[in-house]
C-alpha positions in Angstrom: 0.0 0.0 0.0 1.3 3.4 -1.2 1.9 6.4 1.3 -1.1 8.0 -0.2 -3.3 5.0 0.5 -2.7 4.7 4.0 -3.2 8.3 4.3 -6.7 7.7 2.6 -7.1 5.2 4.5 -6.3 6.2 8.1 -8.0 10.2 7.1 -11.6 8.2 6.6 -10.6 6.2 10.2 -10.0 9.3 11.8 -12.8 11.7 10.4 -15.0 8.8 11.4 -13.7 8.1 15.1 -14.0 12.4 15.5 -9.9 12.8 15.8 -9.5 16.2 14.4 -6.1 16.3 15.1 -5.2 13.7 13.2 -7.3 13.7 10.3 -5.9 18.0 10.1 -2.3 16.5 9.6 -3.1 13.5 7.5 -5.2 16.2 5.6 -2.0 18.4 5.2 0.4 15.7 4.0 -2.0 14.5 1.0 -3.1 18.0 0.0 1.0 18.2 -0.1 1.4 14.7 -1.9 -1.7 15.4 -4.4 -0.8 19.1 -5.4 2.6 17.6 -6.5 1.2 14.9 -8.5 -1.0 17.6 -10.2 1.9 20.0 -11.0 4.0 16.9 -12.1 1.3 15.2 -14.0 1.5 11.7 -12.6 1.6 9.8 -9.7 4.3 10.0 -7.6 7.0 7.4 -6.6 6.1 6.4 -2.8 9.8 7.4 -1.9 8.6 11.2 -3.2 5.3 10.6 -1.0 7.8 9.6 1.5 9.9 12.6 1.2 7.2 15.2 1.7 5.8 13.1 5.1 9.6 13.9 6.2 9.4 17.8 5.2 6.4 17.7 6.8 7.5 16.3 10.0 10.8 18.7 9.9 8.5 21.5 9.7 6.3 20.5 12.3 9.8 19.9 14.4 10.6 23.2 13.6 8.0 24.5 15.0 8.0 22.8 18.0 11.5 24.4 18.5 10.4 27.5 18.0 7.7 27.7 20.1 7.8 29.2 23.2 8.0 27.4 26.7 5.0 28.8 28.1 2.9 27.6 25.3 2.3 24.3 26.9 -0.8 23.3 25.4 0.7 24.3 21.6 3.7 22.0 22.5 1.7 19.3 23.8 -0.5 19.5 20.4 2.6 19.9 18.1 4.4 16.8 19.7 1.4 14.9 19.1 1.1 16.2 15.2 5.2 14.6 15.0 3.9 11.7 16.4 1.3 11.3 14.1 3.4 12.4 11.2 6.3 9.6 12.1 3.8 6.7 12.3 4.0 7.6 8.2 7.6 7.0 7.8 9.5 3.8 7.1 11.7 2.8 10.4 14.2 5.0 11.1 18.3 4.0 11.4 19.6 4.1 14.8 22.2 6.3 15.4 24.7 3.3 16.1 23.9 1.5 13.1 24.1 5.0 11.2 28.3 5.6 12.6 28.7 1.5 11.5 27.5 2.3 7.9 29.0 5.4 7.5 32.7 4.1 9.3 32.4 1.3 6.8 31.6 3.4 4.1 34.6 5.1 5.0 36.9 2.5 4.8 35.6 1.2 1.8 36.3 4.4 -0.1 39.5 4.9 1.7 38.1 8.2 2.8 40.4 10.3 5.6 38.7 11.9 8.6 38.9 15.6 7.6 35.8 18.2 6.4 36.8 17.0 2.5 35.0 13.7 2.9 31.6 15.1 4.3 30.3 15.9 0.5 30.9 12.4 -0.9 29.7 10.8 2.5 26.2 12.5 2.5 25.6 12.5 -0.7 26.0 8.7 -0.3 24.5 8.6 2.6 21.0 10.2 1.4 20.7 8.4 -1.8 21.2 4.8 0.1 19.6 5.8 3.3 17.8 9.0 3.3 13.9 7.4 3.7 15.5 5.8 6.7 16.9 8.9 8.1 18.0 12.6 7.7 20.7 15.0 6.4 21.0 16.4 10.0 21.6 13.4 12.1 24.0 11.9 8.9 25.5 15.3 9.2 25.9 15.2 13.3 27.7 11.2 13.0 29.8 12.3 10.0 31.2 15.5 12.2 31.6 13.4 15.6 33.5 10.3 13.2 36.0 13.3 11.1 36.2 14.9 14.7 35.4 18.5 13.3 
């Protein structure tokens, strides 16, 4: 089943068990999903349905981050929207099998630990990996491996 199914899907669940929360942010991810398809003119691959869920949930993350600390019920709300918008996303890489991948990677390549590696690693990194994770946490194990 396709991203955009199970959004379908889990949208008619919610609407009909009265969760307004959710049904607003599957709502936003397939008017996200479905606007693209229109400008492209076909469907989309489920690793590009896949790829807005995670803009989606950095945005959201965003503003979580941004919102300030006396704002308890928004925070409560927002971190309940990531939840939500996770449960959409294939498993995500631990951070110890991330530094495995990326030190054999490394080695592999013959790579040295210095800041000229970080452009071949990511971009390596994102085209095997990226549904399973993202350019921020690749970018945080690649620094603490190079030692930058």
């Amino acid at each position: 089943m396709s991203t955009i199914e199970k959004l379908r899907k889990d949208k008619m669940l919610a609407m009909k068990n009265k969760d307004k929360l959710k049904s607003g942010v599957i709502s936003l991810m397939m008017s996200n999903i479905l606007l693209e398809q229109k400008e492209k003119k076909r469907d989309l691959t489920d690793d590009e349905q896949i790829a807005f869920v995670k803009k989606e949930l950095k945005e959201t993350v965003d503003a979580l981050e941004q919102t300030p600390k006396d704002r308890v019920e928004t925070i409560e709300e927002t971190k309940q929207k990531i939840e939500i918008i996770k449960s959409y996303l294939p498993e995500q890489i631990s951070e110890e099998k991330l530094k495995e991948i990326i030190e054999k990677f490394m080695e592999e390549n013959s790579l040295e630990k210095s800041n000229k590696s970080i452009g071949q690693i990511m971009k390596y990194m994102m085209a095997e990996y990226g549904k399973y994770t993202d350019g921020k946490t690749v970018n945080k194990i690649v620094q603490e491996i190079i030692g930058a």
